[in-house]
PADO-790977 format. One record per residue (C-alpha): residue number from 1; x negated, y, z negated. Coordinates in steps of 0.5 Angstrom, whole numbers, plus 500, padded with zeros to 3 digits. Each point is the difference from the previous one (the first is absolute). Layout:
BEGIN
{atom NUM,{X,Y,Z}}
...
// end
This chain:
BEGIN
{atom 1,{699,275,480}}
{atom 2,{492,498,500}}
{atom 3,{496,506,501}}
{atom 4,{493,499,504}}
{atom 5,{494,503,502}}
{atom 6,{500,503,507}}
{atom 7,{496,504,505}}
{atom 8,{504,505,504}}
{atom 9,{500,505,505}}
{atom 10,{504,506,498}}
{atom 11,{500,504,506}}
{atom 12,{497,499,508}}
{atom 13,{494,504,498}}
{atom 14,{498,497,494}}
{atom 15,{495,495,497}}
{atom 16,{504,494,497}}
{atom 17,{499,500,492}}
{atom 18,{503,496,495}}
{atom 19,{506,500,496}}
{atom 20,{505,495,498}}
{atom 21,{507,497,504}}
{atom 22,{506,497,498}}
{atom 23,{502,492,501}}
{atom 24,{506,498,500}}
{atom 25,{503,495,495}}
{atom 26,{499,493,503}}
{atom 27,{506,498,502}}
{atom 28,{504,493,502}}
{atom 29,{496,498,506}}
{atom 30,{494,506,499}}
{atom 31,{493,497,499}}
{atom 32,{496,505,497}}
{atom 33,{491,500,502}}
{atom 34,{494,502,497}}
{atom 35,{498,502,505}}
{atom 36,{491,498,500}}
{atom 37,{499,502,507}}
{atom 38,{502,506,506}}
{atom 39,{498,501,506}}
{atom 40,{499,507,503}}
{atom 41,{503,501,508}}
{atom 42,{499,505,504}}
{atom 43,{508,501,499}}
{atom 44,{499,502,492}}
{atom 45,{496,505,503}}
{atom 46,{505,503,505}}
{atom 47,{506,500,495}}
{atom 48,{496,503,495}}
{atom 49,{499,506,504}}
{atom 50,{507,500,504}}
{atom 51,{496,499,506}}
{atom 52,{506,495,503}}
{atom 53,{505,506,497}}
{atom 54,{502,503,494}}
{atom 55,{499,496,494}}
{atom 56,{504,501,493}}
{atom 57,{495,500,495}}
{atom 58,{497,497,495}}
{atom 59,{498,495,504}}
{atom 60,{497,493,497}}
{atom 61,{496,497,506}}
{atom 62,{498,492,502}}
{atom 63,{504,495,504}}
{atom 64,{494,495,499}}
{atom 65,{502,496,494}}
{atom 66,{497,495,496}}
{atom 67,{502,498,493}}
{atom 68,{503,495,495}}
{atom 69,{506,499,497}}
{atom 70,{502,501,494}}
{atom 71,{507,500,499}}
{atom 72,{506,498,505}}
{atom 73,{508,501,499}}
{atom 74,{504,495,497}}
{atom 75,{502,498,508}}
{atom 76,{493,499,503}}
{atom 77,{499,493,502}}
{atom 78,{494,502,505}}
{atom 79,{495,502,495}}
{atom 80,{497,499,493}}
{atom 81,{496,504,495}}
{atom 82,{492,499,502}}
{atom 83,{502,499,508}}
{atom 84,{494,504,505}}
{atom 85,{506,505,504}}
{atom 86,{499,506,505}}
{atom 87,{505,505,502}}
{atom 88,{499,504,508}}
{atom 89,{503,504,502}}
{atom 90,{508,498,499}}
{atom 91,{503,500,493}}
{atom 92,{508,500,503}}
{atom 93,{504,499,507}}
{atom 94,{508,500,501}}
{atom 95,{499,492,501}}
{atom 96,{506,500,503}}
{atom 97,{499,503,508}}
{atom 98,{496,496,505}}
{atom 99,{494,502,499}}
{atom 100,{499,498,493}}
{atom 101,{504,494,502}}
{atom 102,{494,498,504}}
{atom 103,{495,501,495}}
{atom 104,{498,507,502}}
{atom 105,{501,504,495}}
{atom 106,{495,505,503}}
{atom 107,{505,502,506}}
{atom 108,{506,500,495}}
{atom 109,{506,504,504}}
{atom 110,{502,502,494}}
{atom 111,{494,503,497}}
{atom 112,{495,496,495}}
{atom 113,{498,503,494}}
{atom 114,{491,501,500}}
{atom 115,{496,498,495}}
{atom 116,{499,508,499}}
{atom 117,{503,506,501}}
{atom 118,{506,496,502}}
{atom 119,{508,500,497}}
{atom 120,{501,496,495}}
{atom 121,{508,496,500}}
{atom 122,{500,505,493}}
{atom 123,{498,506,504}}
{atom 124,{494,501,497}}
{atom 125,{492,501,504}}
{atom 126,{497,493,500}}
{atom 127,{493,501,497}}
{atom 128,{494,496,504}}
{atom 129,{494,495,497}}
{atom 130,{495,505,497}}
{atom 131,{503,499,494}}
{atom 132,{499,494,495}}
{atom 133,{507,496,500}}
{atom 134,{506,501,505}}
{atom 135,{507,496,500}}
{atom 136,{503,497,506}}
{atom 137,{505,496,502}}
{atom 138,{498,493,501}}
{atom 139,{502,499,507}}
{atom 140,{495,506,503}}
{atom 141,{494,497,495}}
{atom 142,{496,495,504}}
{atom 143,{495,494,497}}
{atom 144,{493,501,501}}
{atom 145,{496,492,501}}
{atom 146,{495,498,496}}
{atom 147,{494,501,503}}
{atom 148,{500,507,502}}
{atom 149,{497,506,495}}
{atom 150,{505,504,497}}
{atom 151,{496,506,502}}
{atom 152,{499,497,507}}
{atom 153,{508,498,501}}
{atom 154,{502,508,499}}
{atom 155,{499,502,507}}
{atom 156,{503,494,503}}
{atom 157,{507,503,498}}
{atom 158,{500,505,505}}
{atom 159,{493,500,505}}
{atom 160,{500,492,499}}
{atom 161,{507,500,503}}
{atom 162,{500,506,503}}
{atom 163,{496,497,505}}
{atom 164,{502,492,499}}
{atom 165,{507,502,502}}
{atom 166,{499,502,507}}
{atom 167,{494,495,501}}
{atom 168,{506,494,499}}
{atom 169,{505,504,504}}
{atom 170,{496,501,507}}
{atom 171,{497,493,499}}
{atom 172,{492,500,497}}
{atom 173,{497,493,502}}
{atom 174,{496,496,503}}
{atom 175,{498,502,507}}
{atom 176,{502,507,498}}
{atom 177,{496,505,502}}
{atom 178,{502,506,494}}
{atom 179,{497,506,498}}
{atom 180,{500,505,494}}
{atom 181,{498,508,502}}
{atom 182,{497,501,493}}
{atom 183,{497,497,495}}
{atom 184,{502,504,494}}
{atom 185,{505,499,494}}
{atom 186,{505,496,505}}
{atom 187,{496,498,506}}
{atom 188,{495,495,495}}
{atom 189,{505,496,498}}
{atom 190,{503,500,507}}
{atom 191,{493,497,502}}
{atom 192,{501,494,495}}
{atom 193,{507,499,500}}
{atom 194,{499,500,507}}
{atom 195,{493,496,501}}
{atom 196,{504,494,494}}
{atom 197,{506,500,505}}
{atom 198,{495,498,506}}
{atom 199,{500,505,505}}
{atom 200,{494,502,503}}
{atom 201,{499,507,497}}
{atom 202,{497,506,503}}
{atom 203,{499,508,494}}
{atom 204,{501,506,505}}
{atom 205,{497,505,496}}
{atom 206,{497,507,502}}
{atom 207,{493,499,498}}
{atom 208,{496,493,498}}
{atom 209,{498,502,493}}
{atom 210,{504,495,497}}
{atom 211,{499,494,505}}
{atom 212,{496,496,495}}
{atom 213,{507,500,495}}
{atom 214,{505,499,506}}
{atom 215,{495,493,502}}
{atom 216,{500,498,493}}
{atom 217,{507,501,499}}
{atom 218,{502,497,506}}
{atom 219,{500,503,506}}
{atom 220,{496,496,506}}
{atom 221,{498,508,504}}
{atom 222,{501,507,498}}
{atom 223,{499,505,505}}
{atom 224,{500,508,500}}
{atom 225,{506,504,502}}
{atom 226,{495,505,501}}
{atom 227,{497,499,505}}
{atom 228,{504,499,506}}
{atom 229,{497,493,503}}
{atom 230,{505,497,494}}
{atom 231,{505,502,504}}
{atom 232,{497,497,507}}
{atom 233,{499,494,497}}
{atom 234,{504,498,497}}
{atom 235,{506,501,504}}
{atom 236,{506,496,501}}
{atom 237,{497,496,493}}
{atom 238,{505,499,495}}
{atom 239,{506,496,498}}
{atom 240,{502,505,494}}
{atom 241,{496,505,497}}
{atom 242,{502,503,493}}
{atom 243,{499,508,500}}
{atom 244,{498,500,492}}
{atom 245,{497,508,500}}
{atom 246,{504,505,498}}
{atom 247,{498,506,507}}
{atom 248,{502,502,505}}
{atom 249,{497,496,507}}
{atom 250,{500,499,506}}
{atom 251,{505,495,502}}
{atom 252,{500,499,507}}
{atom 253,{493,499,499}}
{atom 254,{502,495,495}}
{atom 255,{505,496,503}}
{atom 256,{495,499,506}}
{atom 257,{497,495,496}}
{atom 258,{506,496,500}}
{atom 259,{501,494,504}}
{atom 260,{506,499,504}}
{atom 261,{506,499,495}}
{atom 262,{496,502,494}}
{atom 263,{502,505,494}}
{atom 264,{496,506,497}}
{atom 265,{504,501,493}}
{atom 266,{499,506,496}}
{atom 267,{499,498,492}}
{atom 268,{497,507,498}}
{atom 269,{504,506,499}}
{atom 270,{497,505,503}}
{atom 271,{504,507,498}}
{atom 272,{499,504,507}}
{atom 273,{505,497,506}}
{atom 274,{496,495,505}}
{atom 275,{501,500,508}}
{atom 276,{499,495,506}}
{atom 277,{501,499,507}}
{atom 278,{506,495,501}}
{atom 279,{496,497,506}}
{atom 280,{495,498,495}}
{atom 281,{506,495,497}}
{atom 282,{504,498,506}}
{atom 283,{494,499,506}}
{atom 284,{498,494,495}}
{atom 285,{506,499,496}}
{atom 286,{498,501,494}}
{atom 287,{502,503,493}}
{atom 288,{499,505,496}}
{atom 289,{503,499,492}}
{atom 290,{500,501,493}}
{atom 291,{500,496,494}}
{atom 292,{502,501,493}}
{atom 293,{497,496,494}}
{atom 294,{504,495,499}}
{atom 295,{507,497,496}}
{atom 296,{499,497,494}}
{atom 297,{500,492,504}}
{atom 298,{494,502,504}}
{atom 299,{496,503,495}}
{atom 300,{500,494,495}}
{atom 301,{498,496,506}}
{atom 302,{496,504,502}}
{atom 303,{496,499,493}}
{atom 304,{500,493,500}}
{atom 305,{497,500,507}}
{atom 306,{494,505,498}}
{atom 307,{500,495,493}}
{atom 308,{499,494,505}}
{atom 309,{495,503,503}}
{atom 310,{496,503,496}}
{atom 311,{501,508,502}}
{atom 312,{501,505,495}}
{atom 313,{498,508,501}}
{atom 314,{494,503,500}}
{atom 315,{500,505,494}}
{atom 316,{496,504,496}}
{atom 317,{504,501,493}}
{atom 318,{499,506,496}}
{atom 319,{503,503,494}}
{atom 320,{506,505,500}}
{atom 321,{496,506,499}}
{atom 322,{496,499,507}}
{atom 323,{508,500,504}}
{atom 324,{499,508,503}}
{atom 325,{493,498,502}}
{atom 326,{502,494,503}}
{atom 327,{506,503,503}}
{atom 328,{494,505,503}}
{atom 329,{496,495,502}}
{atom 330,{505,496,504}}
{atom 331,{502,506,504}}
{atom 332,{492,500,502}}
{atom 333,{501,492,501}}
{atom 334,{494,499,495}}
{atom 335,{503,493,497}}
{atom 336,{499,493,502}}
{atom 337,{506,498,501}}
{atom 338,{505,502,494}}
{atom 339,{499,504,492}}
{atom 340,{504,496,496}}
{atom 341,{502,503,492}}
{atom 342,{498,496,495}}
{atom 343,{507,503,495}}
{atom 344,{496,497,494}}
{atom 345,{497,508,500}}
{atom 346,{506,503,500}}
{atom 347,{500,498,492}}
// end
């Protein structure tokens, strides 16, 4: 076994600290990281406070990994040690069931093993990227293309393909009309993806204090939910509009600014039940959706994409130590766009 070090969450009303965890030994077909980099997402903070259910604690967080190989199994063919790869939000699926078949491990009918807080296949508690190495199975560790920052690269692995999964599925291209409610964590990089892929993009956030990112980034308009003229003039706008934020809105509203046939699809998780009028969806044949990341396909595709066309995260790296205060500062949406951990400060 390699003991590392780690930060923690101990209890739901707990700071996070630091510790030491366990890593498996590398087996046949295990590739083991030096992890240099890990994003923090606004999911580590929800289970780390078992505000999506109760949590069996100690608790490594992060599912944003960036790292190097340093070791592999004497079965690995994919990697080599000094390779650049990232690790999301999957370590396992059943790899036998339709789902997995397809390349959708996110949806495997079986159950996936997390990143974090998930069972492993040896019945232990996985443990997350706020730590300086992990071991994983080769097939759930993706290749991260020259020309991306490993710093840069980590948030791709859940809110790069968070949001690049449904943008393929409903079609964002040209001569389509997408927005993006909320430029935060997920929503700036649903604007660059979105605006690389060729759609016309339009930013629905409730106030315009950030438009001078939105246009930087990508968007062609932005516009304030806050004030109800938005809602009037926009309507009956857009093909697809891609929810990123994690609140409870009004969907009816929302969804009136959908064309015909077009798609509102939730990516945020907001922890309270949402409602909506049937009529707003069946007067206009429309759809309302959600969207989990994506399977381990997809995400590699997604990172080759995001290499082709320069698109890497907008972060702000700190050390370690500054984690709770990041965590708070996430909560009160003060970070543009992503804290990524420099885990060389866990040493």
């Amino acid at each position: 076994m390699l003991t590392v070090n780690a930060y923690v969450a101990t209890a739901a009303t707990e700071p996070l600290a630091p510790t030491t965890v366990e890593r498996r030994e590398v087996g046949p077909h295990d590739v083991l990281i030096e992890i240099k980099y890990c994003g923090i997402c606004h999911s580590d903070i929800s289970h780390a406070r078992s505000e999506w259910g109760e949590q069996v604690y100690p608790i490594v967080p992060g599912h944003e990994i960036a790292g190097i190989v340093t070791d592999v199994g004497s079965e690995v063919g994919r990697f080599a040690v000094g390779d650049r790869v990232g690790v999301g939000c999957l370590v396992e699926s059943c790899r036998e069931c339709e789902s997995c078949l397809k390349g959708e491990e996110q949806y495997c009918l079986k159950g996936n093993t997390l990143t974090y807080g998930g069972i492993d296949k040896d019945g232990t508690i996985t443990q997350g990227g706020y730590s300086t190495h992990v071991v994983v199975t080769e097939d759930f560790v993706v290749r991260i293309p020259g020309g991306i920052d490993l710093d840069e690269a980590a948030p791709l692995l859940c809110a790069g393909i968070t949001t690049y999964s449904p943008l393929r599925r409903w079609g964002a291209g040209p001569g389509k009309q997408v927005a993006v409610i909320g430029l935060g964590g997920l929503g700036h990089l649903a604007v660059k993806l979105a605006h690389a892929m060729g759609a016309e993009v339009t930013v629905l956030s409730q106030s315009l204090k950030k438009m001078d990112d939105g246009l930087r980034l990508g968007a062609d308009h932005y516009h304030a939910t806050s004030d109800p003229a938005t809602f009037e003039q926009l309507a009956g706008t857009f093909d697809l509009i891609v929810n990123t934020v994690s609140a409870k809105l009004d969907l009816d509203a929302y969804l009136g600014l959908l064309a015909v046939n077009g798609a509102l699809v939730n990516v945020g998780a907001p922890a309270e039940p949402l409602s909506l009028n049937v009529f707003s969806l069946i007067m206009r044949g429309r759809s309302y959706a959600g969207s989990l990341i994506g399977g381990i396909r997809d995400t590699q595709e997604m990172l080759d994409f995001c290499a082709e066309h320069g698109i890497g995260s907008e972060i702000e790296v700190i050390p370690a130590g500054k984690i709770n205060e990041a965590y708070d500062s996430v909560l009160a949406s003060d970070v543009r766009y992503r804290f990524v951990i420099d885990t060389s400060t866990l040493a």
